[in-house]
N, C-alpha and C positions, 0 to 999 in steps of 0.2 A: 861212738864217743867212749871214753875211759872212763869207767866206773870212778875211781879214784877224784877226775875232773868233775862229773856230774856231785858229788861228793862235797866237793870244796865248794860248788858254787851252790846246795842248799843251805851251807854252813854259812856262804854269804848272805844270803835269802835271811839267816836268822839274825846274827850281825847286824843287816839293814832297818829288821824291825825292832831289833833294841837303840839303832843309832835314833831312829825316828823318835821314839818312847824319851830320850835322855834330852833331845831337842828339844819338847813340849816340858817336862820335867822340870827343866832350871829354867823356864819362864815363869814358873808356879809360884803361890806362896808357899806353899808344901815343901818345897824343894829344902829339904836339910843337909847337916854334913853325913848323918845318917844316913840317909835315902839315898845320897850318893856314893856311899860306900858299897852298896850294890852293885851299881853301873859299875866303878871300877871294877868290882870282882868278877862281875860278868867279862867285862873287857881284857881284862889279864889271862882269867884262866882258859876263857872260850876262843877269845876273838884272837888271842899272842900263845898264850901256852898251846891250847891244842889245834889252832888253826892257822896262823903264821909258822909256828917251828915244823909244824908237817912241810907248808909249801918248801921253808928255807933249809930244811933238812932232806928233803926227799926230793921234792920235784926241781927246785934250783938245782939242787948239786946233779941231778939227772940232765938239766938243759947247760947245764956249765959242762958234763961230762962228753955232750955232745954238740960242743963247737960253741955255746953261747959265753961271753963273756960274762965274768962273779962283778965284773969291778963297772960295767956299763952298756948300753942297752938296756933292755925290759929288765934282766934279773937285778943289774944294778940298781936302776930306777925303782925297781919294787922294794929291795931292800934297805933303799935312803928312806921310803915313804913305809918300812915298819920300824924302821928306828925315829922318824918323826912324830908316828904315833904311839909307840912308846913313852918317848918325853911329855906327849900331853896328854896322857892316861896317867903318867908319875904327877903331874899338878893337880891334874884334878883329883888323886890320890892325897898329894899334901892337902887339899882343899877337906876331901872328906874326916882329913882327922883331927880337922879344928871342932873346937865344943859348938862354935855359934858363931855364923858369921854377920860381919857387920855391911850395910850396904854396899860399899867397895869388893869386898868380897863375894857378893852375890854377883856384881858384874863381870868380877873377873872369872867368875868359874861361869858365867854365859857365855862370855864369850870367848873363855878354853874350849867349852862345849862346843857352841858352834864351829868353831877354826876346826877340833874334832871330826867331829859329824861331816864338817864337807870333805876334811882329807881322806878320812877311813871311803864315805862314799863313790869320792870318786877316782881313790882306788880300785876298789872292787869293780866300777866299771870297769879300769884296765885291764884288769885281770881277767875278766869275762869277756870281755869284748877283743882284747887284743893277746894280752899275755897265753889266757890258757887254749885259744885257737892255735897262736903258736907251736905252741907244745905240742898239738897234737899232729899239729903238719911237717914240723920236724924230726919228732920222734920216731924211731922203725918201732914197729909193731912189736918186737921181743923188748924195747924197752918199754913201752905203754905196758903192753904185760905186768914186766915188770915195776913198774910206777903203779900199778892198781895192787898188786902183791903187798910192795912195802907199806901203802896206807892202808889198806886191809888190815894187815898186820899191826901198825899203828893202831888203828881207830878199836882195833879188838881190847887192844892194851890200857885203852882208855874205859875208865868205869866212873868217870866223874860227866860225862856227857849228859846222860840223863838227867841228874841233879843241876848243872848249868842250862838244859834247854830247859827244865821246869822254874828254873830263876826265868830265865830270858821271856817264857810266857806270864810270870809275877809284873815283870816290869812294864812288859807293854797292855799291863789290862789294868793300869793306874788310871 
C-alpha cells in the first residue's frame, strides 16, 4: 500500500473521532457559539485545508492524469461531496460567531451538525473502501511512487499538524 494512502486514511481515523466529538457536542447544554468555533477550525484547517487539498491537489489530479474523469466518477463524486461539506462547515461557521443562540438556533446548528457528520462520514467510507483502493489498482507503480513523494513533501511543509491533532484530542475528551 502507498504510504501517502495509509496517510490519508489515519487523517481519516482523526476526522472520524472529532466528527463523533461534534455529534454528541450540539446535543449538550455546553454547546456554545464558542465551543463551536473549535470544531470549525478543526474542520477547515485539518479536515479541508490540509486533508481534502492534498487528496484534490495531488492524488485527484494524479487519477484524472491517468484516465479517471475531474468532472464524474469517484473524483467527481468526491469533489461535489467537499464542496458540500464545505458549505455546511461555512453555516456552522456563521452559527459559531453569533454571541448567543436562541432555541431555533440550537436546532439548526444540530441538525447542520448532523447532515455534517453523516456526509463527511460517509465520505470517508468511499474513499477508504472504494476511492482509495482504486487508486491504487490503477496507478503503475512510478506513479504511486510518486503520489507518496508529493504528499511527503506536502505533509513535511505542513507545521500546523501537530497543533490541529492536539486540538482534535481537546475535543474529543470533552
Amino acid at each position: 500500500m502507498s504510504t501517502a494512502i495509509e496517510m490519508m486514511m489515519a487523517e481519516h481515523r482523526v476526522i472520524e473521532s472529532v466528527l463523533a466529538s461534534l455529534a454528541e457536542f450540539v446535543r449538550t447544554p455546553d454547546a456554545t457559539p464558542a465551543k463551536l468555533a473549535e470544531y470549525v477550525e478543526f474542520f477547515v484547517a485539518y479536515s479541508d485545508t490540509l486533508h481534502h487539498a492534498k487528496e484534490e491537489d495531488i492524488l485527484f489530479e494524479m487519477l484524472v492524469e491517468h484516465g479517471m474523469s475531474r468532472d464524474s466518477g469517484p473524483v467527481g463524486c468526491m469533489m461535489l461531496e467537499h464542496g458540500s461539506n464545505r458549505a455546511l462547515v461555512g453555516q456552522l461557521r456563521e452559527a459559531s460567531e453569533r454571541e448567543q443562540w436562541s432555541q431555533d438556533d440550537r436546532d439548526q446548528v444540530t441538525n447542520v451538525a448532523e447532515q455534517f457528520v453523516s456526509l463527511l462520514g460517509n465520505h470517508i467510507k468511499k474513499e477508504d473502501n472504494v476511492l482509495y483502493p482504486l487508486a491504487m489498482s490503477m496507478l503503475p507503480e512510478a506513479a504511486v511512487g510518486a503520489l507518496d513523494d508529493r504528499c511527503a513533501s506536502w505533509d513535511a511543509n505542513d507545521d500546523q499538524r501537530v497543533k490541529l491533532e492536539q486540538l482534535a484530542t481537546t475535543l474529543t475528551q470533552r
